[in-house]
C-alpha positions as a Python dict, from the first residue, in 0.01 Angstrom:
ca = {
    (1, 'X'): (0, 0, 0),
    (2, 'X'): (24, -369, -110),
    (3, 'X'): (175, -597, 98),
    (4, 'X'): (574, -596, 21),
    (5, 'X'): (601, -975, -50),
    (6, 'X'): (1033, -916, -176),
    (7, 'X'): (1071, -768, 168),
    (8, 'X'): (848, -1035, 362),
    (9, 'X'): (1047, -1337, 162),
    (10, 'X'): (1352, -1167, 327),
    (11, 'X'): (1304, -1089, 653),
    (12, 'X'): (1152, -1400, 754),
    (13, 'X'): (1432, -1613, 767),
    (14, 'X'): (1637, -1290, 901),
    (15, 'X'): (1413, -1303, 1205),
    (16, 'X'): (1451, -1638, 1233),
    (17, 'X'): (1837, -1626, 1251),
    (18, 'X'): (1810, -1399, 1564),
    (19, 'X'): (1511, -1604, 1718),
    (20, 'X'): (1711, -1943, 1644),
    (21, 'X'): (2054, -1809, 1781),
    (22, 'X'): (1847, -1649, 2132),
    (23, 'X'): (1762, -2050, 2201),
    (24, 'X'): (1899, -2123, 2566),
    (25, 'X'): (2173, -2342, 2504),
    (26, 'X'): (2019, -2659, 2605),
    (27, 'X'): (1725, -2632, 2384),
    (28, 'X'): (1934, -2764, 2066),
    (29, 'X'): (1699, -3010, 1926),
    (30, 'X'): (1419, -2649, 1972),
    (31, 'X'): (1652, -2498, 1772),
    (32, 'X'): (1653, -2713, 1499),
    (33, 'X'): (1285, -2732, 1439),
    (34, 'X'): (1276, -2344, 1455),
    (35, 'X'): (1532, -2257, 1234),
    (36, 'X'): (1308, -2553, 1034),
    (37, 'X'): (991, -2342, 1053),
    (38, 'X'): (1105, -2038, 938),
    (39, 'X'): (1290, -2183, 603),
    (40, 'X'): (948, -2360, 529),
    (41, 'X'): (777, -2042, 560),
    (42, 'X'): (1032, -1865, 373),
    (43, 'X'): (974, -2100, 87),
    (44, 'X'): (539, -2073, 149),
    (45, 'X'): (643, -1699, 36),
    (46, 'X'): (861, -1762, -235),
    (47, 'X'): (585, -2009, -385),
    (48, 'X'): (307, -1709, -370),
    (49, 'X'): (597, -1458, -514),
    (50, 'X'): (566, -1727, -783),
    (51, 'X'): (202, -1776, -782),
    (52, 'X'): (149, -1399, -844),
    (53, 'X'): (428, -1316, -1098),
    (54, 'X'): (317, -1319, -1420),
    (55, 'X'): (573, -1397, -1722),
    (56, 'X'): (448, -1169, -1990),
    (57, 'X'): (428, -847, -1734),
    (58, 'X'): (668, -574, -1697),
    (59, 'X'): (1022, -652, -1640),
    (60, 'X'): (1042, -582, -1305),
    (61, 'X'): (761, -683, -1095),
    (62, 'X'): (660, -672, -740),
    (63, 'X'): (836, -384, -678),
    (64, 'X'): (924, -170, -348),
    (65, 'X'): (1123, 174, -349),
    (66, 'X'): (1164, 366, -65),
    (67, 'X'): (1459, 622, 43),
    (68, 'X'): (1757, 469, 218),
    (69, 'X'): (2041, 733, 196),
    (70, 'X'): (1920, 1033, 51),
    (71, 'X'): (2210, 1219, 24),
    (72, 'X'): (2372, 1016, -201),
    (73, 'X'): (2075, 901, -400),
    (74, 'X'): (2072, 537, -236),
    (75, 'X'): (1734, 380, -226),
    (76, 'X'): (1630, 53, -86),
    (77, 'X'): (1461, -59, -403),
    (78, 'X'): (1363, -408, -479),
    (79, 'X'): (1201, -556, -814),
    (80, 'X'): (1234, -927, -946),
    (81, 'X'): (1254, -1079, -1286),
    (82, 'X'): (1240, -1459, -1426),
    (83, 'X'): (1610, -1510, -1359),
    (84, 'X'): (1577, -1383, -1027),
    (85, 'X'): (1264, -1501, -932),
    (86, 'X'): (1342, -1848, -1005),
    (87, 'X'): (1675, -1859, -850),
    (88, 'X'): (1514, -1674, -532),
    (89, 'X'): (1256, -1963, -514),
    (90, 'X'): (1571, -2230, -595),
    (91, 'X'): (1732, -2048, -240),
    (92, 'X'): (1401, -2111, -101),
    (93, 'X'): (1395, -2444, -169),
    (94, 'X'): (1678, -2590, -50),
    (95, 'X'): (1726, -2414, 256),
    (96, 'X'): (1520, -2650, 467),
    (97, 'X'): (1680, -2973, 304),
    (98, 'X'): (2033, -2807, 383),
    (99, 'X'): (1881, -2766, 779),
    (100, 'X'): (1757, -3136, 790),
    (101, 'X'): (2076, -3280, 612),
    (102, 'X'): (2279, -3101, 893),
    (103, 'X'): (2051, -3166, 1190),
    (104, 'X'): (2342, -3347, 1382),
    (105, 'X'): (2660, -3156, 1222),
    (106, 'X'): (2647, -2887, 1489),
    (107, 'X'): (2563, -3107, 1763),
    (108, 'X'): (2823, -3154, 2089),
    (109, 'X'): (3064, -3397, 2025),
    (110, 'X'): (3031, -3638, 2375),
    (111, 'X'): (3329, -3765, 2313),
    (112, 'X'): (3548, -3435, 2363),
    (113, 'X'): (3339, -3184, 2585),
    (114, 'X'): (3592, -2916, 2487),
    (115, 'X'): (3471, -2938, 2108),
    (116, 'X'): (3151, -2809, 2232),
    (117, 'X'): (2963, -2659, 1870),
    (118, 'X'): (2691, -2409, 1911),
    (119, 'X'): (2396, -2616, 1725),
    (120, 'X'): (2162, -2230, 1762),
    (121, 'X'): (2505, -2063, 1570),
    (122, 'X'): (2496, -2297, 1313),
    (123, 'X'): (2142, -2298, 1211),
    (124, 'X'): (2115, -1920, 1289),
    (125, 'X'): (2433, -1850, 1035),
    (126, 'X'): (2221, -2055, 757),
    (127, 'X'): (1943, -1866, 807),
    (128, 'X'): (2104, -1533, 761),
    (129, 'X'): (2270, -1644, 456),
    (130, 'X'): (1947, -1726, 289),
    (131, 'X'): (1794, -1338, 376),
    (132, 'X'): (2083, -1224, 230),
    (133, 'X'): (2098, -1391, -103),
    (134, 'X'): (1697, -1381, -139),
    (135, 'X'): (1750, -982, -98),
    (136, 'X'): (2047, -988, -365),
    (137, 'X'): (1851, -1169, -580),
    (138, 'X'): (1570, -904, -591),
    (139, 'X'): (1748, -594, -509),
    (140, 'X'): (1778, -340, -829),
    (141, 'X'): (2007, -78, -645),
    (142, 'X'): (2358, -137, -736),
    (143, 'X'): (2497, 23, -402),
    (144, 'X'): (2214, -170, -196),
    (145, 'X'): (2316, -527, -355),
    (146, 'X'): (2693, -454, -314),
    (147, 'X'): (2628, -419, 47),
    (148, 'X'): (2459, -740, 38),
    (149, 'X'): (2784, -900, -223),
    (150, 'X'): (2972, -825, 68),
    (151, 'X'): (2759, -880, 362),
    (152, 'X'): (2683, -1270, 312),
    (153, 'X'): (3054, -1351, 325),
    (154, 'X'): (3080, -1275, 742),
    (155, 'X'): (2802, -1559, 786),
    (156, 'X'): (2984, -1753, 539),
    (157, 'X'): (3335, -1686, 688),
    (158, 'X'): (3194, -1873, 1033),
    (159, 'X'): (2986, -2129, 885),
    (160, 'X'): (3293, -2257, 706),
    (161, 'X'): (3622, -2187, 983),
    (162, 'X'): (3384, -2281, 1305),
    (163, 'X'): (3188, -2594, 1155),
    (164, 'X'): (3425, -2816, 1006),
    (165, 'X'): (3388, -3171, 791),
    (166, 'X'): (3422, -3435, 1093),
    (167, 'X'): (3504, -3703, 812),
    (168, 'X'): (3864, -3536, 836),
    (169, 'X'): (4168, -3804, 800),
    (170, 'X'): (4410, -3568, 964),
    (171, 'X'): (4437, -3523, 1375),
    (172, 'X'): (4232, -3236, 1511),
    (173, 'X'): (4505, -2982, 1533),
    (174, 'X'): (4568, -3054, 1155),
    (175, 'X'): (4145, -3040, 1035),
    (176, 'X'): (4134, -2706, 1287),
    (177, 'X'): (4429, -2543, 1038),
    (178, 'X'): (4271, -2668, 729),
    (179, 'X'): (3944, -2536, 807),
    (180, 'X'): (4087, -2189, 892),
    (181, 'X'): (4291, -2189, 576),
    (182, 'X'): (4013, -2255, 367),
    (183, 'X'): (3803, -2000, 581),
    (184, 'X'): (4069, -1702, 549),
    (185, 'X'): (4113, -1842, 199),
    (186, 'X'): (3769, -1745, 113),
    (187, 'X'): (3696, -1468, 244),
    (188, 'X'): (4029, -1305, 123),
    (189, 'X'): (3941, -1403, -215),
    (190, 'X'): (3617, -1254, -208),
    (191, 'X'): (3653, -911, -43),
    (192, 'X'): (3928, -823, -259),
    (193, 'X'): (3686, -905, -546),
    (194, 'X'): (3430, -692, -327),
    (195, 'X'): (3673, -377, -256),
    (196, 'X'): (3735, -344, -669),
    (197, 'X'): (3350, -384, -745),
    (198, 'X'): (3306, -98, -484),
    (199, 'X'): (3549, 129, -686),
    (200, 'X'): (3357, 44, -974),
    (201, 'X'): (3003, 108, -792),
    (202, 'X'): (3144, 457, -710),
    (203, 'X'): (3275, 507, -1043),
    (204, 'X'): (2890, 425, -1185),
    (205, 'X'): (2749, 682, -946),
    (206, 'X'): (2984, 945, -1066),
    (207, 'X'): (2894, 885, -1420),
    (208, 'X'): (2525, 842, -1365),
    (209, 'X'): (2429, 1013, -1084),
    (210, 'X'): (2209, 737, -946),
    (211, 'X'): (2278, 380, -848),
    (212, 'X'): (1884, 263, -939),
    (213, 'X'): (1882, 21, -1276),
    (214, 'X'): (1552, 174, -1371),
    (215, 'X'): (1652, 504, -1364),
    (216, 'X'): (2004, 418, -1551),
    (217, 'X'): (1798, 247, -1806),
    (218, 'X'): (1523, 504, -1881),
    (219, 'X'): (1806, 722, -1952),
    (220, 'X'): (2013, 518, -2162),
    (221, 'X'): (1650, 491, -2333),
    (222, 'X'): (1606, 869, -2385),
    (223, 'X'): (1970, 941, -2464),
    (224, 'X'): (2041, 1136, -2167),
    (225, 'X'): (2339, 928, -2056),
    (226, 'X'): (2681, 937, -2182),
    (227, 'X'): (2898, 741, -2102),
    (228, 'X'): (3280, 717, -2266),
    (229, 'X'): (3361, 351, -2383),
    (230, 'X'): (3652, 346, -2194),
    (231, 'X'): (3534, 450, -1878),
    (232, 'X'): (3212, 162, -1986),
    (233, 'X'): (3519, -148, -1971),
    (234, 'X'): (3697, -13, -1675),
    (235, 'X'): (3338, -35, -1445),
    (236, 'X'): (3283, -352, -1638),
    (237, 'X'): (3573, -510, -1562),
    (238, 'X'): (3549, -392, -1188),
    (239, 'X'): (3223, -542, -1168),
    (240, 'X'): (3289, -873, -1378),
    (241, 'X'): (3583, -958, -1158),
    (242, 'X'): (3395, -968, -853),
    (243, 'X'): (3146, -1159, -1027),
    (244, 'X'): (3397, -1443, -1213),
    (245, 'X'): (3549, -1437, -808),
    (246, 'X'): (3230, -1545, -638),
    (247, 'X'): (3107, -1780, -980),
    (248, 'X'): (3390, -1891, -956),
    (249, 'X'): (3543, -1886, -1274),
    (250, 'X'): (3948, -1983, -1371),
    (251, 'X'): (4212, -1844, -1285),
    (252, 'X'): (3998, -1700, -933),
    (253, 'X'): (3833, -2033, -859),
    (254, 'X'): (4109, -2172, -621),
    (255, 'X'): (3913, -2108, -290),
    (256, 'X'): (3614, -2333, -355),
    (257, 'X'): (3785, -2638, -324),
    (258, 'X'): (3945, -2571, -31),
    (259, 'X'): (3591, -2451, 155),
    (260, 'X'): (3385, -2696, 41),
    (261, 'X'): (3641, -2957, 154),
    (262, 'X'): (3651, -2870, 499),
    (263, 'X'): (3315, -2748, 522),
    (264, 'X'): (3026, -2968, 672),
    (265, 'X'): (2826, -3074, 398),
    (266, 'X'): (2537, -2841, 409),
    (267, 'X'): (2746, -2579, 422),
    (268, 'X'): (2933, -2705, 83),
    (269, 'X'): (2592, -2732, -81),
    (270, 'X'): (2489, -2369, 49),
    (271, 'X'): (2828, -2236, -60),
    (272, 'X'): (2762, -2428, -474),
    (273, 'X'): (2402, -2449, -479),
    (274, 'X'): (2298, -2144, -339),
    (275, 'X'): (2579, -1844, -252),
    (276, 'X'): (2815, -1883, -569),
    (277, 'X'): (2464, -1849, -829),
    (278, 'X'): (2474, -1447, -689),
    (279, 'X'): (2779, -1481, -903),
    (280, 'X'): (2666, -1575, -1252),
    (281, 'X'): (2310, -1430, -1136),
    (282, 'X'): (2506, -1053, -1142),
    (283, 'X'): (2651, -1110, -1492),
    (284, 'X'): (2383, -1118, -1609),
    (285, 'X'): (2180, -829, -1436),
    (286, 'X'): (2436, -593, -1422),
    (287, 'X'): (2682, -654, -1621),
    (288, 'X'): (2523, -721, -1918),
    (289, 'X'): (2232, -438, -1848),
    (290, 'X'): (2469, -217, -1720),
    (291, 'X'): (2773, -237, -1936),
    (292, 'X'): (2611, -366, -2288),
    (293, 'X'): (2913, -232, -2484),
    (294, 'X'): (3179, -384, -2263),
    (295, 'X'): (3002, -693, -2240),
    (296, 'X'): (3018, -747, -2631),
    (297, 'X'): (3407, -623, -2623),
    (298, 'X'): (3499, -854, -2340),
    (299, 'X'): (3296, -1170, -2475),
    (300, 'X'): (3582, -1294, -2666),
    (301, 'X'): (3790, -1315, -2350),
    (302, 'X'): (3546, -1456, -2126),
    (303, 'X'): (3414, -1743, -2379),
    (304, 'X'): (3783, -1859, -2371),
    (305, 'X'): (3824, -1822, -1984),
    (306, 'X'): (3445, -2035, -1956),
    (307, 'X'): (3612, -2303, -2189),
    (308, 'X'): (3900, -2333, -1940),
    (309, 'X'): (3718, -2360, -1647),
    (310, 'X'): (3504, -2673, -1792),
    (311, 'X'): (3784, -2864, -1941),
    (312, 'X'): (4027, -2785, -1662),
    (313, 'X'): (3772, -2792, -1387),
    (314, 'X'): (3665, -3138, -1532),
    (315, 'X'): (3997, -3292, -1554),
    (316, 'X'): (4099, -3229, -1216),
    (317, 'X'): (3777, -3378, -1102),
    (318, 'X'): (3864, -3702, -1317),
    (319, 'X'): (4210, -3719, -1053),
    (320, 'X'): (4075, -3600, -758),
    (321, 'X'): (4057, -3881, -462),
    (322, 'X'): (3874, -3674, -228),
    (323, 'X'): (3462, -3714, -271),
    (324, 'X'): (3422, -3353, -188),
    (325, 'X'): (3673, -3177, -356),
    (326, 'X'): (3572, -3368, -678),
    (327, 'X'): (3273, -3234, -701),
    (328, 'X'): (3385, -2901, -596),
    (329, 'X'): (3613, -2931, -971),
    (330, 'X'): (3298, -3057, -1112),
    (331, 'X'): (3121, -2764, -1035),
    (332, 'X'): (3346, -2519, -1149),
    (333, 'X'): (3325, -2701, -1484),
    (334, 'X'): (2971, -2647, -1426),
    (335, 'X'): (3013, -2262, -1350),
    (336, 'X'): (3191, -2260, -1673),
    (337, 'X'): (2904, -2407, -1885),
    (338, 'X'): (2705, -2117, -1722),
    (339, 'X'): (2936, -1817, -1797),
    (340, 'X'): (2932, -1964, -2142),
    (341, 'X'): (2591, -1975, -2196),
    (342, 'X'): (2558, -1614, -2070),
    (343, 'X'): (2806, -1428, -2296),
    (344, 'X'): (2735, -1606, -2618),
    (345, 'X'): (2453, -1351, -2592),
    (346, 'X'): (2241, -1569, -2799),
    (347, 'X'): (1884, -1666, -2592),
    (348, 'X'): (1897, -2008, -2623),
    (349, 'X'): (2246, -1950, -2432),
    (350, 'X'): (2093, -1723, -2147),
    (351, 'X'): (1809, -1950, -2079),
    (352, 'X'): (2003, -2234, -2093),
    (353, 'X'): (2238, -2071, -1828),
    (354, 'X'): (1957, -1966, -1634),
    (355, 'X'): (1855, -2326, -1614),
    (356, 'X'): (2169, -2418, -1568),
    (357, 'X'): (2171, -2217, -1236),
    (358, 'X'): (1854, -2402, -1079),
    (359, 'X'): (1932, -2769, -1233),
    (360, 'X'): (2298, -2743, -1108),
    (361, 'X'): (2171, -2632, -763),
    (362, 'X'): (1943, -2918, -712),
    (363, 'X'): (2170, -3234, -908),
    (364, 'X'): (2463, -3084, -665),
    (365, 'X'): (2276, -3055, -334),
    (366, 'X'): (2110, -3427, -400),
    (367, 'X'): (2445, -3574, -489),
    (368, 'X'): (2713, -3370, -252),
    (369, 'X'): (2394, -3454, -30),
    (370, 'X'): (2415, -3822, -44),
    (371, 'X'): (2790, -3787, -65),
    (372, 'X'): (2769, -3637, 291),
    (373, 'X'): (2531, -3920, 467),
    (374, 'X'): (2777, -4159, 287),
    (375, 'X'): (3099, -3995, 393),
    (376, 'X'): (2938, -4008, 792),
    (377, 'X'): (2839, -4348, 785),
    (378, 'X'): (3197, -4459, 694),
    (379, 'X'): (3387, -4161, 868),
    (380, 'X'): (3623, -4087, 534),
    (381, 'X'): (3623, -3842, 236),
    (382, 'X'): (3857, -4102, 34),
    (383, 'X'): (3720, -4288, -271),
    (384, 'X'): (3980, -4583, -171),
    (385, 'X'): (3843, -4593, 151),
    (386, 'X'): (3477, -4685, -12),
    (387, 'X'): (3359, -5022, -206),
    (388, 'X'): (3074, -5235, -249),
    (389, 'X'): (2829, -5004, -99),
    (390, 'X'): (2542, -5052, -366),
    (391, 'X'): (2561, -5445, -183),
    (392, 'X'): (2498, -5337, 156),
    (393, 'X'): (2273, -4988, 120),
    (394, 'X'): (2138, -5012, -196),
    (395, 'X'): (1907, -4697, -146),
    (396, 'X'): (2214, -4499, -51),
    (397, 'X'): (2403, -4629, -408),
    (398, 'X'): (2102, -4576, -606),
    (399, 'X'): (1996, -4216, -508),
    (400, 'X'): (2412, -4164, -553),
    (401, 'X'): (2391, -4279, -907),
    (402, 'X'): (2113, -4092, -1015),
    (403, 'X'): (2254, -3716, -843),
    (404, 'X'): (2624, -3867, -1059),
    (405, 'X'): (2357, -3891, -1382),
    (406, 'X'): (2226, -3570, -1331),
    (407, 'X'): (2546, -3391, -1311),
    (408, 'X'): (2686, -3584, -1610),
    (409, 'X'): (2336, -3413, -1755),
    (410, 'X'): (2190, -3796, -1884),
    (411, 'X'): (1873, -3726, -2062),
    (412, 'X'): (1572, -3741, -1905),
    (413, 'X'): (1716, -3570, -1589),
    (414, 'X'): (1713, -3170, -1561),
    (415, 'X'): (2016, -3046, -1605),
    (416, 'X'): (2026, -3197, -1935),
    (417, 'X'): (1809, -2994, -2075),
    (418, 'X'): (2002, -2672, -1942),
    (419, 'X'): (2357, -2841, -2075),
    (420, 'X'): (2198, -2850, -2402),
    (421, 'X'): (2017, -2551, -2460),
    (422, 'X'): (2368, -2364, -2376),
    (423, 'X'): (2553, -2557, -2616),
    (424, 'X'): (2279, -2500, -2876),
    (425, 'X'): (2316, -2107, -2773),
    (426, 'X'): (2730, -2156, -2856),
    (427, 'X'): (2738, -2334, -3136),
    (428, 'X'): (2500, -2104, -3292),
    (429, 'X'): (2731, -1783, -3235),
    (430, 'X'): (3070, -1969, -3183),
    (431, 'X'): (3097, -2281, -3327),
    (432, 'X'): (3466, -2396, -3219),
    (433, 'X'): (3362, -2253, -2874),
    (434, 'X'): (3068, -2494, -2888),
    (435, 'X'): (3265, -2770, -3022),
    (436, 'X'): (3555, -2748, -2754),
    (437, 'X'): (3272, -2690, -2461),
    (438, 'X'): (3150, -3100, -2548),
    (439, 'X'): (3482, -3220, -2456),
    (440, 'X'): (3317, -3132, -2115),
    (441, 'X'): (3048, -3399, -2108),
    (442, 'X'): (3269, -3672, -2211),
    (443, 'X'): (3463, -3594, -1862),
    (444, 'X'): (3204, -3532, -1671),
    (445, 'X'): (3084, -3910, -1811),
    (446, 'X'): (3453, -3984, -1700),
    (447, 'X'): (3458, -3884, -1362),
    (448, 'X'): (3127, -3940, -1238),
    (449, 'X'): (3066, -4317, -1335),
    (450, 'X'): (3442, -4361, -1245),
    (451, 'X'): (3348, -4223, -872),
    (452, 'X'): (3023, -4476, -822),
    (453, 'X'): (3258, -4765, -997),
    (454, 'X'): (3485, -4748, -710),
    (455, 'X'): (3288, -4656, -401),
    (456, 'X'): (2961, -4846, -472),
    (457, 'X'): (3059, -5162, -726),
    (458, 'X'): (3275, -5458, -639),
    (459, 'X'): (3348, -5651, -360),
    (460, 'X'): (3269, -5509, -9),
    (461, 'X'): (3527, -5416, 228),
    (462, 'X'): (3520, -5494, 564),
    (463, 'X'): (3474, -5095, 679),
    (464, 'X'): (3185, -5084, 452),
    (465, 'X'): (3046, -5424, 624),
    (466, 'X'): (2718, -5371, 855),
    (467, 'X'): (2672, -4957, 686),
    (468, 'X'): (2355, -4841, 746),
    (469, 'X'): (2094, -4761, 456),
    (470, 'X'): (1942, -4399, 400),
    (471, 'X'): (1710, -4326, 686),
    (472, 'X'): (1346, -4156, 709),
    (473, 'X'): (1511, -3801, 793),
    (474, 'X'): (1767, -3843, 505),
    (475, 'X'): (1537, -3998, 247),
    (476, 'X'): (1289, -3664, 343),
    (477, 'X'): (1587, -3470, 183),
    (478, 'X'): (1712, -3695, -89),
    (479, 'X'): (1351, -3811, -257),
    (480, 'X'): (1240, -3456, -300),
    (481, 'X'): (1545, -3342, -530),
    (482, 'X'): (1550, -3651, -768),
    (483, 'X'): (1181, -3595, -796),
    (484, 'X'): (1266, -3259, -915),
    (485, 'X'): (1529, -3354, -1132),
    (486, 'X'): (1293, -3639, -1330),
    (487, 'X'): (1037, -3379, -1315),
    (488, 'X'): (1177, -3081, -1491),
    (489, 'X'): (1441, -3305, -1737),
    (490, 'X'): (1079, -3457, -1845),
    (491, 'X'): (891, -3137, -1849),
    (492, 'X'): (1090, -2776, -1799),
    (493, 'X'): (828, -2563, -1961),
    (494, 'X'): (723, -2400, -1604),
    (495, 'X'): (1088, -2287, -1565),
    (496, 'X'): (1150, -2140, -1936),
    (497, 'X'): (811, -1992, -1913),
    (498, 'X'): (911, -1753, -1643),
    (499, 'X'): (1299, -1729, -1766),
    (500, 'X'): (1231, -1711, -2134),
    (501, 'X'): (1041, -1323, -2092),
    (502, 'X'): (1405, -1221, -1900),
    (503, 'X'): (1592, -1360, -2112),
    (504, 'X'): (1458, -1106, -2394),
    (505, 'X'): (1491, -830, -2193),
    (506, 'X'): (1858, -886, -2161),
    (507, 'X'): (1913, -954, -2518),
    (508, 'X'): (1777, -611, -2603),
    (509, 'X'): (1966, -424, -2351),
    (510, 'X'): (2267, -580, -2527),
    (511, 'X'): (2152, -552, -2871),
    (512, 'X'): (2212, -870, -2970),
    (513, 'X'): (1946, -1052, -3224),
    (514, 'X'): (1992, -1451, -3224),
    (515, 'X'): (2195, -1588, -3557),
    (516, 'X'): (1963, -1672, -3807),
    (517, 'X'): (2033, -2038, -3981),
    (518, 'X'): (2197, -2084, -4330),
    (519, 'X'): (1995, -2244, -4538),
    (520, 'X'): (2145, -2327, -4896),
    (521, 'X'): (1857, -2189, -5123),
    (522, 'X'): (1704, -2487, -5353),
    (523, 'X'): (1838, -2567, -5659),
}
């Protein structure tokens, strides 16, 4: 039997959780550095997952099956594609920046002995969060990922109502009911999303009599299934909404803001960079492979809802005063762009949206990143509180600037590339869908040079007097993700390489043939 590499990739950071949180309580700083081991070798695994996947193979590759829950034809079966090998290795990746950016966030607070925060928790919670994505990223039973869907928001839950933003303006009592709020907020949000995608699991297995994708593709293939169209929308929509919860797309986007406000921020980059992509990731494995027809009938709808999100997402972020929170609206303008890209079923849109995924998790997680060491350093999440930074930690203002390009997708810089391929994919299908999505990069222009004119530009004020520049253990996490950004903005082949192959796949299950150019014949 080979060696089951999906399973290994997931169960090593899984072990480490439990071998991080049984640290004796005074070995924090042991902690640290083993919750630090086992995301490194988590990503060593991810890199030979990548190493040994090859593009032009099957669909599915490295693949375990094995029976779970025999009687009712459950099966813990695993398999990954382009799309989800390449956000698996994205998890992978920044999993040990998020543990070095937050290598003090869990730490006792001296000052207040009865704020005591368990450092092994903390680290331990991040670690189980990253098996469970990896596993719902590679996991080709339905019932099997919707126990992982639901799973990943108890880690979550804590992460975000037990390790609060210190930066808070308000007194203790106050940051304390915030941080629950935005906790209960959360998870309320997503388990109802959860409880209607179970319906619509069940619902599948009644109709199919299996909840494996192979099995309800082969016989879609031979003709053997038959499914009504109107019991095909009703499972999509059950599915979709739990998707468009945890994406999040508008109207059921209102609990990001909230968590990744009062979350530390590590946790705000795990819950945009990393948790929210299972999301969009889901759209377009089952959904769209599950549910072709509804996916074409419900297109129209969703094009208009993506449109929403990235203009209203984007000019809420153009008012927002809070750091955090505005790049919380930012990214559900983001999300938007994605969900776009995915149902103008055109494959310049899907690959662009599969970019989209990976370039928007590492421009986020460098600038909310840099946003957090900034926000410590001067103790507030208020622009008005900032000014003249670039003067006294220039490092800090320049790696801030070039995470607030990347997001604003300037060329040369990854997510550029991503933003434009998905645009290309919408004006080819839609072309007043494409043409109202731009209005999006003009605001995202607004906000984000806006935000460095007034934190890092101008005179300095006398709180910002004497800040500290980026340190060794900070510029460790920073240099890395701008790297990556230049890198694949220059040079993305290695990504559409893999994603490209997927992409195809996902086309055909839905039928859909790109739009072919109109070219006035010459005269």
């Amino acid at each position: 039997m080979s060696f089951p590499l999906l399973t290994a990739t997931a169960a090593l950071p899984a072990i480490g959780a439990v071998a991080t949180a049984a640290v004796p309580a005074a070995r924090r700083t042991a902690a640290k550095w083993l919750a630090l081991a086992f995301s490194l070798g988590t990503l060593v695994l991810a890199g030979i997952a990548l190493a040994r996947f090859e593009p032009g193979g099957s669909r599915y590759q490295l693949t375990e099956s094995h029976a779970w829950i025999k009687d009712f034809g459950v099966r813990y079966e695993l398999g990954v594609d382009g799309i989800g090998l390449v956000l698996m290795a994205l998890t992978a990746l920044l999993i040990p920046f998020v543990i070095l950016a937050g290598w003090h966030d869990a730490d006792p607070l001296e000052t207040n002995s009865s704020r005591w925060r368990p450092t092994q928790g903390f680290f331990a919670l991040i670690l189980m969060v990253e098996a469970m994505v990896v596993l719902s990223f590679v996991a080709t039973d339905v019932f099997l990922f919707y126990i992982l869907f639901e799973a990943m928001l108890i880690p979550m839950y804590f992460l975000i109502g037990g390790f609060g933003d210190r930066a808070h303006s308000g007194t203790d009592e106050n940051a304390a009911a915030q941080r629950s709020y935005a906790a209960v907020k959360f998870l309320l949000y997503n388990l109802v999303g959860g409880l209607i995608m179970l319906a619509a699991v069940i619902g599948l297995y009644v109709v199919t009599g299996t909840f494996s994708l192979s099995e309800i593709a082969a016989a879609r293939a031979d003709g053997s299934l038959s499914m009504a169209t109107s019991t095909e929308r009703w499972l999509f929509l059950g599915f979709f909404f739990a998707f468009a919860v945890k994406a999040p797309l508008w109207p059921l986007h209102t609990w990001l803001p909230n968590a990744m406000g009062e979350a530390t921020t590590p946790v705000a980059v795990l819950i945009t960079a990393v948790v929210d992509k299972v999301g969009t990731f889901a759209m377009l494995r089952f959904c769209l492979q599950l549910f072709p027809e509804a996916s074409k009938w419900a297109t129209p709808v969703i094009l208009v809802l993506a449109l929403i999100s990235i203009v209203y997402g984007a000019l809420l972020a153009v008012g927002q005063r809070d750091i955090k929170r505005l790049i919380a609206y930012a990214s559900i303008s983001h999300f938007g762009f994605i969900i776009l890209g995915i149902f103008a079923m055109t494959s310049q849109g899907q690959s662009g949206a599969t970019l989209y995924m990976v370039n928007h998790g590492i421009s986020t997680a460098a600038l909310m990143l840099v946003a957090g060491f900034l926000i410590t350093r001067r103790g507030s999440r208020l622009i008005a509180d900032y000014g003249g930074v670039q003067k006294v930690a220039p490092v800090l203002a320049g790696t801030f600037l070039i995470g607030g390009l990347a997001t604003l997708s300037l060329p040369g810089l990854a997510p550029f590339v991503s933003e434009f391929l998905v645009l290309v994919g919408a004006f080819a299908a839609y072309p007043a869908v494409g043409i109202i999505a731009t209005t999006g990069i003009v605001l995202a222009a607004l906000y984000v040079l806006v935000l460095y004119q007034r934190t890092m530009t101008g005179p300095v004020k006398a709180e910002v007097q004497g800040m500290a520049d980026l340190k060794a253990r900070e510029l460790v996490v920073v240099v890395p993700l701008i790297a990556l950004l230049i890198f694949l903005g220059v040079y993305p082949k290695p990504l559409t390489e893999i994603v490209n192959p997927a992409v195809q796949h996902t086309m055909s299950d839905v039928q859909k043939k790109d739009p072919q150019p109109e070219v006035e014949a010459a005269k």
